[in-house]
N, C-alpha and C positions, 0 to 999 in steps of 0.2 A: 454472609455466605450465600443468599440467595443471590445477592447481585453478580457475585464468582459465575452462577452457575447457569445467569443471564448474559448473552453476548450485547455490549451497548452496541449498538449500530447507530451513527449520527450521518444518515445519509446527506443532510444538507450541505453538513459542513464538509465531509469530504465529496461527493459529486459533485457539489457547489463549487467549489475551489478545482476540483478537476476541471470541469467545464470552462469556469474562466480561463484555464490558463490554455487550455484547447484552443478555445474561441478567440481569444487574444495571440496564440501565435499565427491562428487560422488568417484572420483579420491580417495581420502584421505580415503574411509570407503573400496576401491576395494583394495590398497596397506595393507592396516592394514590386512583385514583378507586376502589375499592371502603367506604377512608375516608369519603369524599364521599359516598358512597352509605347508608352507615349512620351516617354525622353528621346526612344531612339526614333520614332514618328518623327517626332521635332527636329531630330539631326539628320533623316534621312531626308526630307521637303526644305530644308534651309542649306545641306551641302547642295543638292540638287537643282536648289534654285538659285544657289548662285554660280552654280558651273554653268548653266543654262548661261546666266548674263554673261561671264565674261568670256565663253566663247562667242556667243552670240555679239561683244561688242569689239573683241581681238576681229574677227571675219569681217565686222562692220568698217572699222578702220584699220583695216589692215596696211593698205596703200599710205597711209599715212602714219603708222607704223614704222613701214619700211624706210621711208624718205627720214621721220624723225632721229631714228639708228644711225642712217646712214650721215646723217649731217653731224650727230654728235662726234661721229669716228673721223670725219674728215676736217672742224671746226674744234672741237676738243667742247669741254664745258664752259668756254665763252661764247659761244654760240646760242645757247639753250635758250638762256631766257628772252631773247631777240626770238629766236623760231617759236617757240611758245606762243609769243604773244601775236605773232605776224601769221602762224596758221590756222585752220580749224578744228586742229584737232583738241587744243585750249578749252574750246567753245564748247564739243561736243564732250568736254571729259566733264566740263559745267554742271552738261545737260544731263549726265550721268549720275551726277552727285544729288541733281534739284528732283529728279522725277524718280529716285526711284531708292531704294532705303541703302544706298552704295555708302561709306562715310567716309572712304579714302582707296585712291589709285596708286601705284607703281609701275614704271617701267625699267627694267633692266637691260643692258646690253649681256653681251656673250659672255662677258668676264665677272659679271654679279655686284658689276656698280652701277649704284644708282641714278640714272640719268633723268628721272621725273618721279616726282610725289607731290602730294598734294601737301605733306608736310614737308615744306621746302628746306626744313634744318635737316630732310635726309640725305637729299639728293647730294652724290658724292660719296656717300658708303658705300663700304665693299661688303657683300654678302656673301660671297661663296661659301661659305660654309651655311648656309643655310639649307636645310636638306629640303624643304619646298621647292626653292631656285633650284636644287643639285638635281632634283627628279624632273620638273619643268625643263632643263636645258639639255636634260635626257630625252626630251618629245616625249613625255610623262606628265599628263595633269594632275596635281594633287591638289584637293579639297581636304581645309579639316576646320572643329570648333575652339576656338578659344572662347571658356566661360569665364566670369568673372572671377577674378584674385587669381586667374590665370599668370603669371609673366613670361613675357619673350625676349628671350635676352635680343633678338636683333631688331623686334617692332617696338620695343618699350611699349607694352598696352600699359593699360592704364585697368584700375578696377571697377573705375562704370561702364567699363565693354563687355557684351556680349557678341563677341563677331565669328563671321565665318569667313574665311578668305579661301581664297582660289589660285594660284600660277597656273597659267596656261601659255605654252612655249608660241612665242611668235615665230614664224618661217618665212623664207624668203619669198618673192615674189613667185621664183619657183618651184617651191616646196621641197626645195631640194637639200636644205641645211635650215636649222632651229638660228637666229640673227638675236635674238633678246629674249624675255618674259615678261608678261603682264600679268600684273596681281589687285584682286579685287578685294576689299573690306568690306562684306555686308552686315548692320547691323541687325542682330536677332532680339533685340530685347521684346521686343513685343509678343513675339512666338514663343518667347521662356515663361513671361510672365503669364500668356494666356496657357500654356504648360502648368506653370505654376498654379493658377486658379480651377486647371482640370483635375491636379494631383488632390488638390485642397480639398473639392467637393468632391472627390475620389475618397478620401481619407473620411471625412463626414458622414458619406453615404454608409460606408463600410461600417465603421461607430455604431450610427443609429440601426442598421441593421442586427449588427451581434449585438448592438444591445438592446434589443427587442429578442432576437432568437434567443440571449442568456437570458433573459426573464421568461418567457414562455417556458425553458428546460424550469431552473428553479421553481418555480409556480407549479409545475410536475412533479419537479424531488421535493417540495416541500409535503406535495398531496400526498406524495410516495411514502414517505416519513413517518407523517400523521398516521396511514394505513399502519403500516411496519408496527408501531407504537401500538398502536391499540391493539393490533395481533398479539406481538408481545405481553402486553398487560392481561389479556384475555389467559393467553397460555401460562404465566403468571398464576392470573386467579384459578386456571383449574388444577395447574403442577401445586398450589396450598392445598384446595380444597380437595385434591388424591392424597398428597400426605396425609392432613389430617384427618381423613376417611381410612388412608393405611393405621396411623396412629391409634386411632381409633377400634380400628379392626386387630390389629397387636393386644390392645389393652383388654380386649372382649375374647380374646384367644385365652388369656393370660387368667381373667377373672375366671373363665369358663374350667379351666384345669385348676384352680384352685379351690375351686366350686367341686368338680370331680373327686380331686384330690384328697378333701375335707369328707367329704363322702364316703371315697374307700378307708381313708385311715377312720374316722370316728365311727363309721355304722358297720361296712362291711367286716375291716379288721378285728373290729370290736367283736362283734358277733361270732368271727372265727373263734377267737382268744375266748369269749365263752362258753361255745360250744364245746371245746379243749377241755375247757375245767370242770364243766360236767362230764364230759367224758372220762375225764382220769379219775374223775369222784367212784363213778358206776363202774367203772373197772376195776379200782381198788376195793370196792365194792363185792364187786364180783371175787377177786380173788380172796377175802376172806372167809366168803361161806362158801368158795372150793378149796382151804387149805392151802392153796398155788403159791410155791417157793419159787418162782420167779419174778425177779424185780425188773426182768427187761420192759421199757415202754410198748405200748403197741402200735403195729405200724400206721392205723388210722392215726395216732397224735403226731408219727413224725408228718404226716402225709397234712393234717390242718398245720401244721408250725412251717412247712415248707409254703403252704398257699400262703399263710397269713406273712413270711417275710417278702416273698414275691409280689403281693397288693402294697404292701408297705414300701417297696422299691418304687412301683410304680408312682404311688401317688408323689413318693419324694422328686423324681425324674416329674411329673407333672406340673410339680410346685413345692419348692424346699422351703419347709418352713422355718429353716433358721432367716431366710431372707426376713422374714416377718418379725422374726424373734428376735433375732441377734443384728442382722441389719446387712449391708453389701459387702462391707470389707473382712468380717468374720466368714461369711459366707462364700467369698473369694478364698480367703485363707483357707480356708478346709476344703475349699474344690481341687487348690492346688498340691495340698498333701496326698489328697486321693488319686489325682491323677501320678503325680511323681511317685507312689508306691505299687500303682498298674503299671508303670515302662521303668527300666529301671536306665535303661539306654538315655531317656531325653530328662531334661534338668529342667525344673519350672519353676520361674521366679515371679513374683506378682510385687508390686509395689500400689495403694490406692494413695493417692495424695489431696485428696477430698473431701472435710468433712461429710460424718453419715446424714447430717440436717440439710446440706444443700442439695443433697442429690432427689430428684422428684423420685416417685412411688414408681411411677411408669416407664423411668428411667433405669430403675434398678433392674426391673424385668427384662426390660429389654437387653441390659449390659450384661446380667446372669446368663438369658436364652444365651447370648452369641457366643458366651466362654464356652459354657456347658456344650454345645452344639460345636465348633471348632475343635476344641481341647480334645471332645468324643472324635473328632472326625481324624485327627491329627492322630491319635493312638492307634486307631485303624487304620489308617493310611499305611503303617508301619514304619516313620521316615527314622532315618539312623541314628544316630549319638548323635546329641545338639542342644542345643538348650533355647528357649523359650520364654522370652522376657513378657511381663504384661504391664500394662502401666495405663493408671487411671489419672489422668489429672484436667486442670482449668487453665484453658491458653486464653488468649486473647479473640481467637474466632469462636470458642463456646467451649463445651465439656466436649474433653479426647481419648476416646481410647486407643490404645495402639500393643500391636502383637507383634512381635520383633522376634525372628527367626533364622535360628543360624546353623545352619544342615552339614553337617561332612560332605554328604551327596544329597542333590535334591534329585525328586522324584517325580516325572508328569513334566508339564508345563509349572510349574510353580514357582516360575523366578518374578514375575513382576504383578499378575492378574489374581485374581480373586477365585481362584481354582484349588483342587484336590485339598477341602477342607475350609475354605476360604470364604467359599461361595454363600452359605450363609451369612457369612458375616457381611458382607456387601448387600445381599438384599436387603436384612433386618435393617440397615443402617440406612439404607434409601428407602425403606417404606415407614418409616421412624422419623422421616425426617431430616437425615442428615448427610453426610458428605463422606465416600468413600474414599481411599485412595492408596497408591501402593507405590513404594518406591525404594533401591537400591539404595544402602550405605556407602560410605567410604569403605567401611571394612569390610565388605563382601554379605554382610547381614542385609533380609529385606524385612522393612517393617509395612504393617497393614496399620491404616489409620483410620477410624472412625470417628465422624466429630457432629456433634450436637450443636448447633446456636443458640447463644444465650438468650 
């Protein structure tokens, strides 16, 4: 029961686990887009530098260009490899491939066949439909990346390419109509891989940091924890030691009216009752040596027999000593006859299911006090036709009592709280030590429970 009434807080494990999974999407969204950021780096300096070259070497041979175009349209494709080899433009496309990370050229006439590659099993395809050529022979440069396990259905790459290629429209001499296209292969592996090794200590960097930041938080929530715990244990030790100081203070209530109680009925009472019997000695007394043919009492003896049942009330309402005499359940039983013969409206049923030997001494009083004090409060409340279950028994969370109440009309707030009658019963039971609680039926009845730990 205590522990019910302790909340566990395990901040490690859930802030713990919070935070990783924070820090790990944190980590995981700051990798992705800084990837993104030096992927598109690498494609913006590698489209860029290769539209640099092949316009840069379209402008450079251009004039040789043009003559190349012209001779393949006038010559057909038996030409080619005769002009190839007899001019300089052979040389310079060499020069292009040795000095600078190019890995293959193309040229195209107007119609999208291949009139020069460096891979000589192309020359002779038709490309038109390639939308690079279609936008090139538009007077439209397009650049773009083929990465690896890329395929192009019209370049056959292959999957140890990382290239970037370029079309850029060649023009006539006098810029007045697009005559071919030239298309460059640069290879980018080196610019992926040194990408690659930036991503990598990107990815490392990131790691070791959240995993230092998640160890400094945890190292926190564990200190946090540790705090929390011992607060808890602390509030712990003093919510026992107010019980058993309430407990304690119950039982010294208890002994103290019983102490009273013993008091009024054996000396005060006493002394009433025979003060009484001397008195009715000396009166009777009196009436024979004045002849006095009346037998009415005198009101002085009604007036002692009225005090002495009124102390006798009280000391019982202080302390019934059938508790002591007869024991809980007898004691129950005739609280509920008494009360059911003061209301005739409400119905009161007791059931104790108990033995009288298991029930502590301190126990008893205190389950008496709460009857006697509700049951009283409940009569005065005035609530309507109803009936009144009471039921003492052994659950598995400790010793329970429970008042189970079932109103035509209720009255106040008294559907679910520990109110208009109730209210004792919830303190005694929390300064006793135990667990209050109050809760709606299926059938419209609410029962009040009190429960002791074994």
């Amino acid at each position: 029961m205590a522990a019910k009434r302790q909340a566990k807080i395990h901040l490690a494990r859930f802030f713990g686990l919070t935070s990783f999974i924070s820090i790990s999407v944190t980590a995981l969204l700051i990798i992705v887009f800084i990837r993104g950021l030096i992927v598109s780096s690498v494609e913006a300096i590698s489209e860029q530098g290769n539209s640099t070259l092949t316009n840069a070497a379209v402008s450079f041979f251009s004039d040789e260009l043009n003559a190349f175009i012209e001779l393949v349209e006038r010559d057909g494709e038996a030409g080619v490899a005769a002009m190839m080899a007899s001019t300089h433009l052979r040389r310079h496309i060499h020069d292009l491939l040795r000095e600078t990370s190019v890995v293959r050229v193309k040229i195209y006439d107007w119609s999208g066949r291949v009139i020069y590659s460096t891979k000589s099993g192309q020359i002779g395809r038709m490309q038109e439909g390639n939308l690079g050529f279609a936008a090139a022979i538009s007077g439209n440069e397009t650049t773009r990346i083929l990465y690896r396990d890329t395929f192009n259905l019209f370049d056959e790459e292959t999957a140890e390419d990382n290239l970037v290629q370029t079309y850029v429209p060649i023009h006539a001499l006098d810029k007045s109509t697009v005559v071919g296209v030239f298309e460059i292969y640069s290879d980018i592996n080196d610019q992926i891989k040194d990408a690659g090794a930036s991503v990598a200590g990107l990815i490392i960097g990131v790691v070791v940091v959240m995993v230092i930041l998640f160890g400094i938080l945890f190292f926190h929530i564990k200190r946090a924890e540790r705090i929390v715990k011992q607060q808890q244990r602390e509030n712990r030790e003093r919510q026992h030691t107010l019980e058993i100081l309430s407990s304690k203070m119950l039982t010294a209530q208890e002994d103290e009216k019983k102490r009273i109680a013993d008091e009024l009925h054996e000396d005060v009472v006493q002394t009433l009752v025979a003060v009484k019997f001397h008195l009715e000695n000396q009166l009777q007394q009196l009436g024979k040596d004045t002849d006095s043919s009346t037998n009415e009492p005198d009101p002085i003896v009604k007036v002692l027999q009225d005090a002495a049942r009124k102390i006798r009330a009280v000391a019982v309402d202080l302390r019934n000593p059938s508790l002591d005499d007869f024991g809980l359940k007898t004691t129950i039983t005739s609280m509920v006859k008494e009360y059911s013969s003061i209301s005739d409206d409400l119905n009161f049923v007791a059931t104790v299911q108990i033995p009288e030997e298991e029930i502590p001494l301190e126990r008893k009083n205190i389950i008496y006090r709460i009857l006697n004090e509700t049951l009283t409060a409940i009569c005065k409340l005035g609530y309507s036709a109803g009936t009144i279950k009471i039921d003492l028994m052994q659950s598995p969370e400790g010793m329970k009592l429970g008042i189970e109440t079932n109103w035509r009309d209720e009255i106040g707030n008294d559907d679910l709280g520990a109110v208009d009658g109730f209210g004792s019963m919830r303190e005694k039971t929390i300064l006793s030590g135990g667990d209050f609680s109050s809760v709606r039926n299926d059938s419209g009845s609410v029962s009040r429970v009190s429960v002791w730990p074994n």
